[in-house]
C-alpha positions as CSV (number, residue, x, y, z in Angstrom):
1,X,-7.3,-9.1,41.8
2,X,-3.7,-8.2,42.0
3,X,-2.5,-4.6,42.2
4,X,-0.9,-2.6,39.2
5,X,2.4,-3.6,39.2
6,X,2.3,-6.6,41.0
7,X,1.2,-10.5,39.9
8,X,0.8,-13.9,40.9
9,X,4.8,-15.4,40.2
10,X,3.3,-18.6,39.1
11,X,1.9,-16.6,36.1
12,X,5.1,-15.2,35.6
13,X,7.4,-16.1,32.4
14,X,11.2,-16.0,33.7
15,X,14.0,-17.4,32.1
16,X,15.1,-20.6,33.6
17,X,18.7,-22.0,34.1
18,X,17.6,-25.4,33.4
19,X,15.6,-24.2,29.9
20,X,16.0,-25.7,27.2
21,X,15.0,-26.4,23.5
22,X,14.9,-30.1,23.5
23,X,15.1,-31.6,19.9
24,X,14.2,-28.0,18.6
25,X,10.4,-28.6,19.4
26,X,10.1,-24.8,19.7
27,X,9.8,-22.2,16.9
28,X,13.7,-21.2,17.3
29,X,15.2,-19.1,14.5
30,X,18.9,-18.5,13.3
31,X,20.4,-15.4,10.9
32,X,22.5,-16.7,8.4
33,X,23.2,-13.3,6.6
34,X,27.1,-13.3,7.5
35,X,26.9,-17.1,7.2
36,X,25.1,-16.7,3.9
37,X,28.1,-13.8,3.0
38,X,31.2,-16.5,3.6
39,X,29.6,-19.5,2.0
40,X,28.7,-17.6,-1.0
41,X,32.2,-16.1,-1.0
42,X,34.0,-19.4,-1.0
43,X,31.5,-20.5,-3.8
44,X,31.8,-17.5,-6.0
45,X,35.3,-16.3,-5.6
46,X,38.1,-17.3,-7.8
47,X,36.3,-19.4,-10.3
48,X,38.1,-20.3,-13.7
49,X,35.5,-19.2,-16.6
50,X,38.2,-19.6,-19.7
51,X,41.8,-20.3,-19.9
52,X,42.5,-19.0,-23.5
53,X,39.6,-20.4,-25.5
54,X,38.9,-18.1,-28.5
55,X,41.5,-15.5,-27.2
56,X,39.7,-15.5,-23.9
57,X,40.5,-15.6,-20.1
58,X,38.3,-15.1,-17.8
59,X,37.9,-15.4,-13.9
60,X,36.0,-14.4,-11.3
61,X,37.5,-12.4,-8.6
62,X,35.2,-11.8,-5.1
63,X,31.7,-11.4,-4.2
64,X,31.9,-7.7,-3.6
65,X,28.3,-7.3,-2.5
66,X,25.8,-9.1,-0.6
67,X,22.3,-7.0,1.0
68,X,19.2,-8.5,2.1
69,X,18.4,-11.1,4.6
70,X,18.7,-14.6,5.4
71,X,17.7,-17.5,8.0
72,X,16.4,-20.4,9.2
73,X,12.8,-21.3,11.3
74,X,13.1,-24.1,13.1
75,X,9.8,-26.1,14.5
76,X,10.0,-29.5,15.3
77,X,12.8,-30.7,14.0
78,X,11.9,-29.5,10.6
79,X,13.7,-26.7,8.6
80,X,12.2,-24.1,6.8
81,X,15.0,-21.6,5.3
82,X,13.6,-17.9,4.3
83,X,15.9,-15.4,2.2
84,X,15.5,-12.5,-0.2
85,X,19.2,-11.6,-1.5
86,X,20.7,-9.6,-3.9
87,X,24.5,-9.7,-5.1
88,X,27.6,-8.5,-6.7
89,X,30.5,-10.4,-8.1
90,X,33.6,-8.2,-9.9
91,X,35.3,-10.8,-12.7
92,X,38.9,-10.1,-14.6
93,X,38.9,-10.6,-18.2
94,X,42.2,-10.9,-20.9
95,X,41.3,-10.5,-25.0
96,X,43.5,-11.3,-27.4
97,X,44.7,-13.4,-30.4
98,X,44.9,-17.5,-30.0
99,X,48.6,-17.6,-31.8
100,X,52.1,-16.1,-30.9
101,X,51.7,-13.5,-33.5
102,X,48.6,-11.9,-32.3
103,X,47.9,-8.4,-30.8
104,X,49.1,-7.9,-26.9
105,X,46.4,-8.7,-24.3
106,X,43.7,-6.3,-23.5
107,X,42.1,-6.2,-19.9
108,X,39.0,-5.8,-18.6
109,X,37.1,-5.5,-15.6
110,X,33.8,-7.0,-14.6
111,X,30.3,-7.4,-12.3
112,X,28.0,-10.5,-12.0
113,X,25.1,-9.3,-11.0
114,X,22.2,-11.5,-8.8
115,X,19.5,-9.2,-8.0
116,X,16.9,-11.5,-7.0
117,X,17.9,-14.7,-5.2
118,X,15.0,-16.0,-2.9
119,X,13.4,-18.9,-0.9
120,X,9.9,-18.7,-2.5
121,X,11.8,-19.2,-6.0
122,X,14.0,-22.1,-4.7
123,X,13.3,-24.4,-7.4
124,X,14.2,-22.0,-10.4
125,X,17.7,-20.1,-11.3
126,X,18.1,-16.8,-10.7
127,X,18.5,-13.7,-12.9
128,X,22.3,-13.5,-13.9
129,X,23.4,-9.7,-15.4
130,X,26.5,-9.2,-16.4
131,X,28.7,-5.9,-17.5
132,X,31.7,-5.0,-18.2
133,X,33.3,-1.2,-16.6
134,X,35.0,-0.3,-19.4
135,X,33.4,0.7,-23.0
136,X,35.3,-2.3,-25.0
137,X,32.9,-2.3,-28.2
138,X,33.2,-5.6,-30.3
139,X,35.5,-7.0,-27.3
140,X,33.3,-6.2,-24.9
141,X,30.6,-8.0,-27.1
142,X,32.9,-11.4,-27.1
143,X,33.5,-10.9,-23.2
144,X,30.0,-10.5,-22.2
145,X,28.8,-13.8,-25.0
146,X,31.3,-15.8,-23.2
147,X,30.8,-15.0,-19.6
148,X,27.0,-16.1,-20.2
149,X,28.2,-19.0,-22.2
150,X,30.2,-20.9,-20.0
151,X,30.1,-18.2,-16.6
152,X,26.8,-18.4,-15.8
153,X,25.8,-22.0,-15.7
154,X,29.0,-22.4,-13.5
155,X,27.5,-19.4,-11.1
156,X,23.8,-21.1,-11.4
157,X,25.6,-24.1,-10.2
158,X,27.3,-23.1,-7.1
159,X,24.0,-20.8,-6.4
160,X,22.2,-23.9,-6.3
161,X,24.9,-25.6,-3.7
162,X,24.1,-22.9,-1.0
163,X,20.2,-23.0,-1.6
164,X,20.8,-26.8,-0.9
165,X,23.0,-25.8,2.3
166,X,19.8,-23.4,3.5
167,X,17.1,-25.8,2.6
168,X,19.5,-28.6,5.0
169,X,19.7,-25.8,7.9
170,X,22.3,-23.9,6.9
171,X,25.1,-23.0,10.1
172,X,22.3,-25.2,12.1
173,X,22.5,-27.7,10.1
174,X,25.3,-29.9,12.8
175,X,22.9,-28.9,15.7
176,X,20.3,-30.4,14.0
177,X,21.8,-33.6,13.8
178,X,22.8,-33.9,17.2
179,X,19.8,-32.5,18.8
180,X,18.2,-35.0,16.2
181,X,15.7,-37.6,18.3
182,X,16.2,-40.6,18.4
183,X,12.6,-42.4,17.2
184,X,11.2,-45.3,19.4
185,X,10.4,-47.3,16.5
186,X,14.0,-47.3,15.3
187,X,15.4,-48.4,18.7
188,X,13.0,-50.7,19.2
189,X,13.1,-52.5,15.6
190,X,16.8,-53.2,16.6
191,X,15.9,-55.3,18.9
192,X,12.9,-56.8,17.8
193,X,12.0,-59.1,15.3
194,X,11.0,-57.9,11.8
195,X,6.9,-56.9,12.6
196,X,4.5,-59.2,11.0
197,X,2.5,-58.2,7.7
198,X,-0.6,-56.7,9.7
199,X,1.3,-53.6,11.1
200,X,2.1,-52.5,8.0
201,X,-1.0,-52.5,6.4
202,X,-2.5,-50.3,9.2
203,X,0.4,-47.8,8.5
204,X,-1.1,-47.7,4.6
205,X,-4.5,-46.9,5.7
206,X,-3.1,-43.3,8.7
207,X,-3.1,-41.4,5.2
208,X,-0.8,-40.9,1.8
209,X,2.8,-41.4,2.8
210,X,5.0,-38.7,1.4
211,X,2.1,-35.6,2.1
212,X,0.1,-34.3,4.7
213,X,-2.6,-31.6,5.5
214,X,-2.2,-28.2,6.4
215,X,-5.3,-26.4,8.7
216,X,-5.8,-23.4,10.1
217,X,-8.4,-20.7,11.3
218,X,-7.9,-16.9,11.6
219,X,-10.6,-14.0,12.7
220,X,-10.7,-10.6,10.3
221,X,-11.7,-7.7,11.0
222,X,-14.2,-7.0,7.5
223,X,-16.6,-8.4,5.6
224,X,-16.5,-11.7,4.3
225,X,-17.7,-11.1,0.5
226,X,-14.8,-7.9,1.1
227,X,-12.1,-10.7,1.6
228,X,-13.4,-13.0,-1.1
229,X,-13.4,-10.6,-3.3
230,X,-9.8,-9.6,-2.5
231,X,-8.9,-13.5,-2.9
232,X,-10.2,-13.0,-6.3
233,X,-9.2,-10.2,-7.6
234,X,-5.6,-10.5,-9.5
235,X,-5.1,-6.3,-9.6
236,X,-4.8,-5.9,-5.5
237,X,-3.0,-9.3,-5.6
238,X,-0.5,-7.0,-8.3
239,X,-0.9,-4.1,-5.5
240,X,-0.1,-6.1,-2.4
241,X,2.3,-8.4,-3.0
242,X,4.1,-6.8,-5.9
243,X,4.1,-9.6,-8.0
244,X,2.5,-10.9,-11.2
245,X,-0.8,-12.5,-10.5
246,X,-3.6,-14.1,-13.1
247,X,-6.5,-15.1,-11.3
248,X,-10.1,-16.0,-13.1
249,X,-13.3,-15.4,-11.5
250,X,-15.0,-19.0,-12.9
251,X,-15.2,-22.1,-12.2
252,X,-12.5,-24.2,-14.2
253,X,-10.8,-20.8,-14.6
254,X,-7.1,-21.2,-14.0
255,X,-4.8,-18.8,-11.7
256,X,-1.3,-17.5,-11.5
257,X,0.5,-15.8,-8.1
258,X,3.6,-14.6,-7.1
259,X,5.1,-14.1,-10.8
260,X,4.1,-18.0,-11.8
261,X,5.4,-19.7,-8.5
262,X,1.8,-20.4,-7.6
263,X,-0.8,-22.5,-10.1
264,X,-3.9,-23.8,-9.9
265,X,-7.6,-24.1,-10.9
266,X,-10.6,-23.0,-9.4
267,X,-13.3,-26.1,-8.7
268,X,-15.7,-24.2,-6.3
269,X,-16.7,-21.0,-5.9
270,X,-19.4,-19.2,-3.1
271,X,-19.4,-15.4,-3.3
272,X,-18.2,-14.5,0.6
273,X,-18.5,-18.6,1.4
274,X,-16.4,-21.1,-0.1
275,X,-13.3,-21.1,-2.6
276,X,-12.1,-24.6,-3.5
277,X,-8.4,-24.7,-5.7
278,X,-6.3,-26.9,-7.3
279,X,-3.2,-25.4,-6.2
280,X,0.6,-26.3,-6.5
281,X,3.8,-24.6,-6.0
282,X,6.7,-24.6,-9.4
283,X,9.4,-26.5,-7.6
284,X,6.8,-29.2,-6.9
285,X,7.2,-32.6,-8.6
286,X,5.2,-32.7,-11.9
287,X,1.4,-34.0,-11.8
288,X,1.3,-33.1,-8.3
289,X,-1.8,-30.2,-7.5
290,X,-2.9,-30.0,-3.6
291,X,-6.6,-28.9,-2.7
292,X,-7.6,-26.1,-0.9
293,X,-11.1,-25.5,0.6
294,X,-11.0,-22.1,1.8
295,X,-14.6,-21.2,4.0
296,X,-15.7,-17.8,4.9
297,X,-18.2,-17.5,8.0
298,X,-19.4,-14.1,9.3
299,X,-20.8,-14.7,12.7
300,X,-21.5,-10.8,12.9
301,X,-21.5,-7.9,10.6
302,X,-17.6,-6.7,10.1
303,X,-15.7,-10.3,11.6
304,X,-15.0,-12.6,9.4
305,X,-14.0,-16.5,10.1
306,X,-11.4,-18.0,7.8
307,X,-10.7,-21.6,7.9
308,X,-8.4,-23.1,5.3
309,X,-7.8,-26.8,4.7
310,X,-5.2,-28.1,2.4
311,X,-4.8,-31.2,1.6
312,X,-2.4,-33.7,-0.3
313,X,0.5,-31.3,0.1
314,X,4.0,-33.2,-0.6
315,X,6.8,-33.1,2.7
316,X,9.2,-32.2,0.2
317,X,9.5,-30.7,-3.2
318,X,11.7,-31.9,-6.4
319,X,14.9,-31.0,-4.8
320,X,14.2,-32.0,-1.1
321,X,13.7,-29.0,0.5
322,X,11.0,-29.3,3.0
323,X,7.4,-27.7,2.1
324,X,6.9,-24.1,3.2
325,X,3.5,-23.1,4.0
326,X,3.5,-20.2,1.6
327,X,-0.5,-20.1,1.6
328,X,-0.6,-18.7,5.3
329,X,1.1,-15.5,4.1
330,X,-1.5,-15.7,1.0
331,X,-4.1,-15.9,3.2
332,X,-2.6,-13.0,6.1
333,X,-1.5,-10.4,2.7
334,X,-5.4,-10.5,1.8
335,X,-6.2,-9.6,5.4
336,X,-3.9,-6.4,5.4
337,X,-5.4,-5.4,2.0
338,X,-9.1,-6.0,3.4
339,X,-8.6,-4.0,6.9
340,X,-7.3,-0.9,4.8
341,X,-10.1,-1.2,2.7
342,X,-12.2,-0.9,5.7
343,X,-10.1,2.2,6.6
């Protein structure tokens, strides 16, 4: 045995000159916070709401505000872009008559507000808040009816380019295309002839083409009926995730996480054994429910064996963006509930 403060270099992790990611195989992960800052700023800056309609004009001015974080996981080849953001965007507004004759111009000033713009709601449009910094009464009224009018679907739009840009790799999104591999199959179809009939049925019969399976086993340090009961129970759910949740305790019983972005129905259920769910995520396409088989094995009292297969989940959801495995951190929140439980 080797000495304190000595070791076998062979054992030894060093950086290497010649290291390198090839194709982005390993986990590698890129902030995009002051990329996230000047995309949104270019979106959101400057954008013509009304030119005179009804008396009105109205245009936005710059994103003054822009807190939380933002960036991208990269394994494989495959993107998975995480984000929690909250923004400010100040507006101008001019109020007046439609016709030569009317009243002089009154101005205003404005914020957009975005306080809640996240990954893990990708597939729905943000809250949009909007208020004006002067008291303007009735005018302020017209302003504010306006802006949500014909403002907001115009900033839901260009929200919805940049969560587009993330979910395609955001500032490594060029990287990723020219680290991109090139696949055997595609070099070597070039230059063979098309494959006969046979090959393709064996492709048809590896699995369901557009979905895979998701496995995974973790130790905890508790009771298994402790963490089946925290699965099931929609109040810590509340507590430790800070979110709506509806869960039912029966069999056919439906259930509801993270404020409605999870869904599902219960088919099997083993007190401290076995949970079986339909389950799906919102931004899913419609009709589509994955299974999960969640098993619970206590091979002593006070450590716990998880092991979670799920099945049928889609590569991508309705708008492209690759399938994050949201039900690891479902599975790892429950855990940090149970071992303060045990505390």
């Amino acid at each position: 045995m080797a000495k304190y403060g000595e070791g076998d270099k062979r054992w030894i992790v060093e950086e290497r000159a010649d290291g390198a990611n090839v194709h982005n195989w390993h986990w590698a992960e890129r902030d995009c916070l002051e990329w996230s800052r000047s995309l949104l700023s270019s979106l959101l800056s400057g954008l013509p709401v009304l030119s005179g309609e009804g008396g009105l004009t109205i245009k936005t001015k710059t994103l003054d505000r822009l807190d939380g974080e933002a960036y991208v996981n990269i394994r494989k080849g495959k993107v998975i872009p995480g984000y929690e953001l909250s923004l400010s965007l100040s507006f101008d507004a001019e109020a007046g008559g439609d016709s030569p004759d009317s009243a002089p111009l009154a101005q205003f000033s404005g914020t957009i507000e975005i306080p809640y713009l996240a990954d893990e709601n990708a597939g729905e449009d943000p809250e949009v808040k909007v208020s004006l910094r002067e008291d303007a009464g009735p005018v302020g009224a017209r302003i504010k009816e306006a802006f949500l009018a014909k403002g907001k679907p115009l900033i839901l739009e260009k929200i919805r380019v940049y969560v587009q840009a993330m979910a395609n790799g955001g500032p490594a999104k060029d990287e990723l295309e020219v680290k991109k591999p090139v696949s055997k199959n595609s070099t070597a179809a070039s230059a063979a002839p098309p494959a006969p009939a046979k090959k393709e049925e064996k492709k048809e019969k590896k699995g369901r083409e557009g979905f895979k399976t998701i496995s995974m086993t973790e130790k905890f340090y508790c009771r298994a009926k402790d963490l089946y009961e925290i699965l099931m129970d929609e109040n810590r759910w509340k507590g430790f995730t800070q979110s709506n949740a509806r869960i039912s305790k029966e069999v056919g019983g439906e259930f509801s996480l993270f404020d409605g972005s999870i869904t599902g129905v219960n088919q099997e259920l083993q007190e401290g054994k076995v949970i079986v769910q339909k389950w799906r995520f919102g931004s899913w396409n419609d009709g589509i429910f994955s299974t999960v088989k969640l098993s619970f094995d206590e091979p002593e009292p006070g450590v716990t064996i998880v092991k979670l297969m799920q099945t049928d989940v889609p590569e991508e959801d309705r708008y492209g963006n690759s399938t994050v495995r949201f039900f690891y951190l479902k599975v790892k929140a429950a855990a940090a509930d149970s071992w303060h439980l045990k505390k």
